[in-house]
Structure formats: C-alpha cells, structure tokens
SEFIZA-3560 file (N, C-alpha, C; in Angstrom, 3 decimals):
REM SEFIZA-3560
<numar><xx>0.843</xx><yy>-1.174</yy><zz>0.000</zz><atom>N</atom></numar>
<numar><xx>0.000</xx><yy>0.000</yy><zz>0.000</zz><atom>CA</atom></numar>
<numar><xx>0.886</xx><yy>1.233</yy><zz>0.000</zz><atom>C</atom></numar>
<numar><xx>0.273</xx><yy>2.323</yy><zz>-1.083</zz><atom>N</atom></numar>
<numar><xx>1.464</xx><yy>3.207</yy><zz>-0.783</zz><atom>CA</atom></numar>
<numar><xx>0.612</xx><yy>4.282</yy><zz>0.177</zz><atom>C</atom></numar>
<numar><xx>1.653</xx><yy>4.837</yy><zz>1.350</zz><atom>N</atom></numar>
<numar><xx>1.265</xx><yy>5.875</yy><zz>2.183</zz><atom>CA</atom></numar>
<numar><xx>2.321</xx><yy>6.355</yy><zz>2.476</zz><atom>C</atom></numar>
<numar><xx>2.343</xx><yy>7.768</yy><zz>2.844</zz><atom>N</atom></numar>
<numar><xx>3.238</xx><yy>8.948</yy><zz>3.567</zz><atom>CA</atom></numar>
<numar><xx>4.453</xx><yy>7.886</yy><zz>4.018</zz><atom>C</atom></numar>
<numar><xx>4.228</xx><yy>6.679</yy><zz>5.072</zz><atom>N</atom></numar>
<numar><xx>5.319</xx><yy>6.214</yy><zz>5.707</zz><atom>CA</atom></numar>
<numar><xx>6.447</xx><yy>5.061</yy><zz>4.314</zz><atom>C</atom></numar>
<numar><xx>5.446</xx><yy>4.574</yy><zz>3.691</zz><atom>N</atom></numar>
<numar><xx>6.503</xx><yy>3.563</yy><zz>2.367</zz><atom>CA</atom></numar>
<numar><xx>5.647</xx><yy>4.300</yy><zz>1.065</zz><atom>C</atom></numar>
<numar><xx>6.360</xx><yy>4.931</yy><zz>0.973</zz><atom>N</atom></numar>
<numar><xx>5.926</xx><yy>5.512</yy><zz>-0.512</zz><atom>CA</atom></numar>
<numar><xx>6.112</xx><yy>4.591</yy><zz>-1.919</zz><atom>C</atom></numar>
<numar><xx>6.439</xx><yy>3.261</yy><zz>-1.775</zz><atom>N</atom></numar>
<numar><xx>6.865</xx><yy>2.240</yy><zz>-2.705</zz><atom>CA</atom></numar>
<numar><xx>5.224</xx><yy>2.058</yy><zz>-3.419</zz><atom>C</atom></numar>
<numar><xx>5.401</xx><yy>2.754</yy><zz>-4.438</zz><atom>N</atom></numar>
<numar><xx>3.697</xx><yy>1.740</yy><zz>-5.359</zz><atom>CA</atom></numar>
<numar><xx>3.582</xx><yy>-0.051</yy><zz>-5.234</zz><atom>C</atom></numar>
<numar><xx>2.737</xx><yy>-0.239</yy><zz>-5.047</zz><atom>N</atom></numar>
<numar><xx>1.960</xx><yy>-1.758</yy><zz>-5.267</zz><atom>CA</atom></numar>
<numar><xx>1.079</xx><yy>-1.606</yy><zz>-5.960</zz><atom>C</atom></numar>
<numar><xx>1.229</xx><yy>-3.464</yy><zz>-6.749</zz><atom>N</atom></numar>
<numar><xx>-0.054</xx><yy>-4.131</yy><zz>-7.480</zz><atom>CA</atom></numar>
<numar><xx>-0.421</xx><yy>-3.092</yy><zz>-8.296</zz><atom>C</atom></numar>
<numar><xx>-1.992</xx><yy>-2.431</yy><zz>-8.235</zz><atom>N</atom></numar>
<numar><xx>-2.626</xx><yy>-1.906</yy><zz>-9.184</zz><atom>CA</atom></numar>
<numar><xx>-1.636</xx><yy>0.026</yy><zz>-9.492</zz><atom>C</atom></numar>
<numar><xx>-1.797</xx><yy>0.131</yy><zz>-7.928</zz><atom>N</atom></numar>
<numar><xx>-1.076</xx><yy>1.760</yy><zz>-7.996</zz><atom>CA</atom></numar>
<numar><xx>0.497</xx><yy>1.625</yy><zz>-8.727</zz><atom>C</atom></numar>
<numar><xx>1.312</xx><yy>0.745</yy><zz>-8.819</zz><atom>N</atom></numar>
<numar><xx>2.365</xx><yy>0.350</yy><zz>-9.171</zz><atom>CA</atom></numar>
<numar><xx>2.099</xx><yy>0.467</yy><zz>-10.840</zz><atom>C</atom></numar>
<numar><xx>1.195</xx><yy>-0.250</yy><zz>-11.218</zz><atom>N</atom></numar>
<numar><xx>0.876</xx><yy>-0.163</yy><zz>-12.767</zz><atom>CA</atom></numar>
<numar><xx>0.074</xx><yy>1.071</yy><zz>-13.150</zz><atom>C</atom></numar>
<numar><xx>-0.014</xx><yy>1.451</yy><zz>-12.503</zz><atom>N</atom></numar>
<numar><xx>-0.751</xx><yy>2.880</yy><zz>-12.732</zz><atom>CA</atom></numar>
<numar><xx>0.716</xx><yy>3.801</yy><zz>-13.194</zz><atom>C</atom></numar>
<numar><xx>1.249</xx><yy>3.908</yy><zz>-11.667</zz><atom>N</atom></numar>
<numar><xx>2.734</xx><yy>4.593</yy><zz>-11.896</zz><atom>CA</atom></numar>
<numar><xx>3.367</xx><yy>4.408</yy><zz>-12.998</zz><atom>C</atom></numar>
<numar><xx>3.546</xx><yy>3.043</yy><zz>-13.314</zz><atom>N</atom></numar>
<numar><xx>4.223</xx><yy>2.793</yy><zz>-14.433</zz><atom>CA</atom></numar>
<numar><xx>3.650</xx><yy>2.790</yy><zz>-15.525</zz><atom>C</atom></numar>
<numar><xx>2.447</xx><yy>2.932</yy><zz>-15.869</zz><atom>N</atom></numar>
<numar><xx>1.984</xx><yy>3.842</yy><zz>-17.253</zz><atom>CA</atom></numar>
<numar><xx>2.197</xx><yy>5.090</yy><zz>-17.155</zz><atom>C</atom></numar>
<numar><xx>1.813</xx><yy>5.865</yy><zz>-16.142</zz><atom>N</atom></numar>
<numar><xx>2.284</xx><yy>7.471</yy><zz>-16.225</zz><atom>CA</atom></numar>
<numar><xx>3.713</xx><yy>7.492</yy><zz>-16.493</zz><atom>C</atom></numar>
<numar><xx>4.459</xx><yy>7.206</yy><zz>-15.924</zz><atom>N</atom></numar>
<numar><xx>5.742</xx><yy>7.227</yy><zz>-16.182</zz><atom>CA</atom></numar>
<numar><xx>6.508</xx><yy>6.880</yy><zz>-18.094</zz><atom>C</atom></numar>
<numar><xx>5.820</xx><yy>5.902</yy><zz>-18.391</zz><atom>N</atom></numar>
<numar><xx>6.052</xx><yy>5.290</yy><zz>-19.640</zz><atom>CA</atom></numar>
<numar><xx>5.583</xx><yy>6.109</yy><zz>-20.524</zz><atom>C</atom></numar>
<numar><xx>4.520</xx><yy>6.751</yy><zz>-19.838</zz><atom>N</atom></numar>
<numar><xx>3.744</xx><yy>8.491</yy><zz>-21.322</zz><atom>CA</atom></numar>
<numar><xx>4.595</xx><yy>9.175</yy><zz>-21.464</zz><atom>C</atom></numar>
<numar><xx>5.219</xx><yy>9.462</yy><zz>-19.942</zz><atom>N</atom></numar>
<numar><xx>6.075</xx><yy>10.877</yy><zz>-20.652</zz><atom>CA</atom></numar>
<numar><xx>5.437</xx><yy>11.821</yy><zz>-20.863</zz><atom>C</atom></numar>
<numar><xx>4.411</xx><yy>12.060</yy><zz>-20.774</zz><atom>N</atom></numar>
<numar><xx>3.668</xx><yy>13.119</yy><zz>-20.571</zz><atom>CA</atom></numar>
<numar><xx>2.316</xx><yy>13.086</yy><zz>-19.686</zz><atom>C</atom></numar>
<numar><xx>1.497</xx><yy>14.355</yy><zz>-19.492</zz><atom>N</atom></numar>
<numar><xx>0.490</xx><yy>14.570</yy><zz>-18.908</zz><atom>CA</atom></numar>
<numar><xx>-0.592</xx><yy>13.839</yy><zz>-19.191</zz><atom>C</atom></numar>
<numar><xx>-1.320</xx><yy>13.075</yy><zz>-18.702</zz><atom>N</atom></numar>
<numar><xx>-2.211</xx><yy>12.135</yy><zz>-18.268</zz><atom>CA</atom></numar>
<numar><xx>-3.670</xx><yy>12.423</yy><zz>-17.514</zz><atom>C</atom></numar>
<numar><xx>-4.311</xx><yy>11.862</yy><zz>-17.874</zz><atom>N</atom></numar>
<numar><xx>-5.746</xx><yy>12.063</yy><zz>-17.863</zz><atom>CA</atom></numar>
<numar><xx>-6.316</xx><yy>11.094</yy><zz>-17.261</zz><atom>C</atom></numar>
<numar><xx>-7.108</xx><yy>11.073</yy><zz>-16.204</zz><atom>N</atom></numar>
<numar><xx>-7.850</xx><yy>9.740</yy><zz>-15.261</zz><atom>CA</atom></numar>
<numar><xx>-8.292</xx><yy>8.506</yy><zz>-16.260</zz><atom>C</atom></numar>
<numar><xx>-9.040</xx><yy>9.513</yy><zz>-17.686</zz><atom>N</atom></numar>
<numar><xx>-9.705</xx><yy>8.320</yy><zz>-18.868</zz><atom>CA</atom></numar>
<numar><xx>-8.668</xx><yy>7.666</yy><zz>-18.761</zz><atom>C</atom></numar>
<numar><xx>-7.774</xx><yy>8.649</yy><zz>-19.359</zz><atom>N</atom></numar>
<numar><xx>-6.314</xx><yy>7.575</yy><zz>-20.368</zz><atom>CA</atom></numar>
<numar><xx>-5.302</xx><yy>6.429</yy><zz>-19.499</zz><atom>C</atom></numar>
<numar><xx>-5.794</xx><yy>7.218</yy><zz>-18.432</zz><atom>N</atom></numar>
<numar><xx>-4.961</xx><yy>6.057</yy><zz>-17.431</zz><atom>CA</atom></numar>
<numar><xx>-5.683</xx><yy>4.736</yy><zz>-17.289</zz><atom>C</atom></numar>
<numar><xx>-7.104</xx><yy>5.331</yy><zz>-16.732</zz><atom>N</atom></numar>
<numar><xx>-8.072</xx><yy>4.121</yy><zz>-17.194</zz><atom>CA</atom></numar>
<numar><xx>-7.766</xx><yy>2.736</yy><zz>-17.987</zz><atom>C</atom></numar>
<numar><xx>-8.148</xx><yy>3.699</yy><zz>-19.846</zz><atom>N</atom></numar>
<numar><xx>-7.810</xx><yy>2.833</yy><zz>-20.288</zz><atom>CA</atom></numar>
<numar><xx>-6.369</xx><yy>1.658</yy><zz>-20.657</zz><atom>C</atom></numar>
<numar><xx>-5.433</xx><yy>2.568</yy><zz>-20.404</zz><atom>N</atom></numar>
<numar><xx>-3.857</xx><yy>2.587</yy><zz>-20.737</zz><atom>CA</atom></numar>
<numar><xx>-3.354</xx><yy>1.254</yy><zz>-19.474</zz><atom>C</atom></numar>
<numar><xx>-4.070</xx><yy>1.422</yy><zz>-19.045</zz><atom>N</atom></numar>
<numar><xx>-3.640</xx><yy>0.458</yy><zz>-17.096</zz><atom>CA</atom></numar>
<numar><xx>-4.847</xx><yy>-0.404</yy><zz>-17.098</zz><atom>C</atom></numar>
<numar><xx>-5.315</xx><yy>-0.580</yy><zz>-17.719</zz><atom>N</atom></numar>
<numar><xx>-6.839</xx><yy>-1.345</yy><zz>-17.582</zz><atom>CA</atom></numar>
<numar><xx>-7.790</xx><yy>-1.997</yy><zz>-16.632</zz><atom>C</atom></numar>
<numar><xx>-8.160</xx><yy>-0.379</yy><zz>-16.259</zz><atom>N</atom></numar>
<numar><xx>-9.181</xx><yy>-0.396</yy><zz>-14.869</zz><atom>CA</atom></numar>
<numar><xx>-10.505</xx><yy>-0.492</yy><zz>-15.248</zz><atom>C</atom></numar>
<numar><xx>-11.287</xx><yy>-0.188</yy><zz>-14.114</zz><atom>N</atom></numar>
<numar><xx>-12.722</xx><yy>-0.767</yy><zz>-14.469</zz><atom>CA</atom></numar>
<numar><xx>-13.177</xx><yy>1.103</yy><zz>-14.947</zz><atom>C</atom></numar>
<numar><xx>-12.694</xx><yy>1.914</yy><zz>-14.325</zz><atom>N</atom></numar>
<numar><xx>-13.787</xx><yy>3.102</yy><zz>-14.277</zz><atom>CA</atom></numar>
<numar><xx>-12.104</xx><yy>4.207</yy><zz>-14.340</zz><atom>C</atom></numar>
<numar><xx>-12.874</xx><yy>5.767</yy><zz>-14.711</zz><atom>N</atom></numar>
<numar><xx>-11.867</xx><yy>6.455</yy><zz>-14.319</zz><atom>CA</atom></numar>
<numar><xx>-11.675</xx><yy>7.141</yy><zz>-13.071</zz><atom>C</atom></numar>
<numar><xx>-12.971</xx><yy>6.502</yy><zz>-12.147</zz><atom>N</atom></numar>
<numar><xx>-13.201</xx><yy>6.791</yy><zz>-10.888</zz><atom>CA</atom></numar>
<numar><xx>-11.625</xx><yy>6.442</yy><zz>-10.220</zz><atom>C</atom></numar>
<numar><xx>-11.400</xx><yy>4.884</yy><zz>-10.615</zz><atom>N</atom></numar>
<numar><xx>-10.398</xx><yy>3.958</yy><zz>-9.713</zz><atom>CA</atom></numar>
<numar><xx>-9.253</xx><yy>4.099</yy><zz>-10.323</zz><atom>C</atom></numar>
<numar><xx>-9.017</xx><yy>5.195</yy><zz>-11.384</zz><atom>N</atom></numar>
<numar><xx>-7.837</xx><yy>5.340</yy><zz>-12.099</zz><atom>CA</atom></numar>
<numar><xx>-7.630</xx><yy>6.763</yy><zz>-11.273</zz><atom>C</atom></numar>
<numar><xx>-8.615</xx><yy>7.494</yy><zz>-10.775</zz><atom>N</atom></numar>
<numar><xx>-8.272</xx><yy>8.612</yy><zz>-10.229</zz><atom>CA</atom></numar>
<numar><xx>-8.167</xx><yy>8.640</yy><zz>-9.201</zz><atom>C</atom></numar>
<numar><xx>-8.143</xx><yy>7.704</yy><zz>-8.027</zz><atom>N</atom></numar>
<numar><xx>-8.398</xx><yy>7.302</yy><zz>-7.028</zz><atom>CA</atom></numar>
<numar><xx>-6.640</xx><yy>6.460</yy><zz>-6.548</zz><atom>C</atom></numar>
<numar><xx>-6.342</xx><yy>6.181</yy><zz>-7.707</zz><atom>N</atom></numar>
<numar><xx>-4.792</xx><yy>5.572</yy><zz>-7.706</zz><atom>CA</atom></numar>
<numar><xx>-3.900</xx><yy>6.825</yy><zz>-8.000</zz><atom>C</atom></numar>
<numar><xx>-4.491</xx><yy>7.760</yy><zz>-8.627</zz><atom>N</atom></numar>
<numar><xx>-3.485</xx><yy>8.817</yy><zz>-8.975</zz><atom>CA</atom></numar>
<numar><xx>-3.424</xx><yy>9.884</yy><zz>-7.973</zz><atom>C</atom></numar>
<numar><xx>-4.519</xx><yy>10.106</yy><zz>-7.229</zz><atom>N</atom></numar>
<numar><xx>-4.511</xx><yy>10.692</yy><zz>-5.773</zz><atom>CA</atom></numar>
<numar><xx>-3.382</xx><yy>9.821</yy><zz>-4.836</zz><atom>C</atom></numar>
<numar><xx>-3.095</xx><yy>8.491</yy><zz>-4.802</zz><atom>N</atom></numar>
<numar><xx>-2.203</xx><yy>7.642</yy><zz>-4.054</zz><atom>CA</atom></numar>
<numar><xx>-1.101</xx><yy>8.349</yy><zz>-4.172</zz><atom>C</atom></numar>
<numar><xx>-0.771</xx><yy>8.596</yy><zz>-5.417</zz><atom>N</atom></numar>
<numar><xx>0.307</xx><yy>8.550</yy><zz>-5.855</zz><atom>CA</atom></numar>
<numar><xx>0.661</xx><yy>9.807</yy><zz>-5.626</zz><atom>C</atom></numar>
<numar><xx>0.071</xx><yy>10.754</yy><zz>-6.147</zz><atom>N</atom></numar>
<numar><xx>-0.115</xx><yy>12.340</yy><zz>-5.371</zz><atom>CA</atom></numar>
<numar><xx>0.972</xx><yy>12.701</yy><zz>-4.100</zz><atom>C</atom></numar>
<numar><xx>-0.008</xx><yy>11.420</yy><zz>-3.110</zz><atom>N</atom></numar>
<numar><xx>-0.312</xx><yy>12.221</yy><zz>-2.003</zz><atom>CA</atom></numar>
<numar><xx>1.185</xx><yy>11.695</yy><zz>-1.728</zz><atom>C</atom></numar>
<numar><xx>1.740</xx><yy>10.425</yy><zz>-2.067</zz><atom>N</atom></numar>
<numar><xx>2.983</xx><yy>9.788</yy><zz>-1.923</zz><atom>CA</atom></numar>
<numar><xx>4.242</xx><yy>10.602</yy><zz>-2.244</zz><atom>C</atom></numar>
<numar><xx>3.481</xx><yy>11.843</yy><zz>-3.380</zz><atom>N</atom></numar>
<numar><xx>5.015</xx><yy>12.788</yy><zz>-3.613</zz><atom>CA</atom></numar>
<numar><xx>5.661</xx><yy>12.053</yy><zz>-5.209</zz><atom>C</atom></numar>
<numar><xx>4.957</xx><yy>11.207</yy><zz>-5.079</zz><atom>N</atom></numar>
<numar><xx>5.205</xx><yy>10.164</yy><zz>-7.003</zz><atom>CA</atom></numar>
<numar><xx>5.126</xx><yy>10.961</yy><zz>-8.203</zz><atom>C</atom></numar>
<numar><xx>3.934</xx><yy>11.601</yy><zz>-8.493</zz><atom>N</atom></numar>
<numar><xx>3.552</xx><yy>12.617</yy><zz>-9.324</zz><atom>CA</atom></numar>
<numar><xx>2.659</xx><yy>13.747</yy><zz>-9.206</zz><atom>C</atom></numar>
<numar><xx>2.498</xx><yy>14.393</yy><zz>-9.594</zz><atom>N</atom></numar>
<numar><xx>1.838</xx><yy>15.761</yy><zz>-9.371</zz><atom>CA</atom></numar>
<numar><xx>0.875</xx><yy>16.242</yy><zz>-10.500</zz><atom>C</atom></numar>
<numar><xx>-0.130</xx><yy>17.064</yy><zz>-10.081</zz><atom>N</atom></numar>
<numar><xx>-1.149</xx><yy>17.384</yy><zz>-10.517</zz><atom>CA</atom></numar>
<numar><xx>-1.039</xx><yy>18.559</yy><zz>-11.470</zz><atom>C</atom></numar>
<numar><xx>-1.641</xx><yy>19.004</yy><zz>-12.774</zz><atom>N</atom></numar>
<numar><xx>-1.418</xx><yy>20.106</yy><zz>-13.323</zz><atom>CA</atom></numar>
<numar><xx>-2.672</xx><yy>20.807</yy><zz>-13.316</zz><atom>C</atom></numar>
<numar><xx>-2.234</xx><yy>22.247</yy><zz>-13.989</zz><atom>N</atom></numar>
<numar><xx>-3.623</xx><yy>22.903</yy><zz>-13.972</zz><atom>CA</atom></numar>
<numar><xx>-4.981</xx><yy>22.591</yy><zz>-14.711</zz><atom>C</atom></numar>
<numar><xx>-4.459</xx><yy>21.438</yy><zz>-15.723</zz><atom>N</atom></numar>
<numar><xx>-5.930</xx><yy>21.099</yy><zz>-16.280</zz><atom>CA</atom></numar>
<numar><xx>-5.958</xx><yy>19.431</yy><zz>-15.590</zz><atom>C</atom></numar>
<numar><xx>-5.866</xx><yy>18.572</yy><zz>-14.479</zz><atom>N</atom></numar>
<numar><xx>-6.150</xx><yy>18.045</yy><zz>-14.073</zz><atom>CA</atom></numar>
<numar><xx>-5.002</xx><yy>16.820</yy><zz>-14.478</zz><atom>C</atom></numar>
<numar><xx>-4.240</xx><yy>17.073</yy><zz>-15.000</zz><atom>N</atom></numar>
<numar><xx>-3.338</xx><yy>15.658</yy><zz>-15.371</zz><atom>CA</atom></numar>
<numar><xx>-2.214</xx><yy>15.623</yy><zz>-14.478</zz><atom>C</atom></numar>
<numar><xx>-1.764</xx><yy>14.475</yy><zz>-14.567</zz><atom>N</atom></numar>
<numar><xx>-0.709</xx><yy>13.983</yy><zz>-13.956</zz><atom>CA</atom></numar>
<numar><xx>0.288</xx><yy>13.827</yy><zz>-14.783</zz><atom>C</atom></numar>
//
C-alpha cells in the first residue's frame, strides 16, 4: 500500500505509476483508465490521488498527472 510512511507503489497503484511514467507526458484519469486497464476512471483517479499524495507525481492545472 502506498502511504506517507513507504511511498513504494503496489499491485494496481504500481501499474498505474508505471503507465504514467512510460507516457512521458500529462495524463488524464480516462487515459490512465484505459492505458492500465481499470474498471472506471473513478479507480484510475483514485490511484493517482495515491500517488499524489505519496510525492510520485503531481497534478497540473488542467487536471493531469
């Protein structure tokens, strides 16, 4: 699990990371969605808040990572 104390991604947040990372660019809850193959872009945005909050990646002004 990633939190404040092990910031290491797992399982699903791990493959999340590692599609953002592999774009190379700014990222979109859909595209992660589809790109990481989640059910919703609810749970794609919900992994990218993880990751956020972990200090992993960061948020821009139109909502991407």
């Amino acid at each position: 699990m990633t939190t404040v104390d092990n910031p290491e991604p797992e399982g699903t947040t791990l493959n999340v990371y590692s599609y953002v990372v592999k774009k190379g660019k700014p990222v979109g809850p859909r595209e992660v969605m589809r790109g990481a193959n989640l059910s919703s872009p609810s749970v794609a945005y919900w992994h990218l808040q993880k990751l956020e909050n972990a200090g992993l990646v960061e948020k821009n002004g139109t909502g991407e990572y």
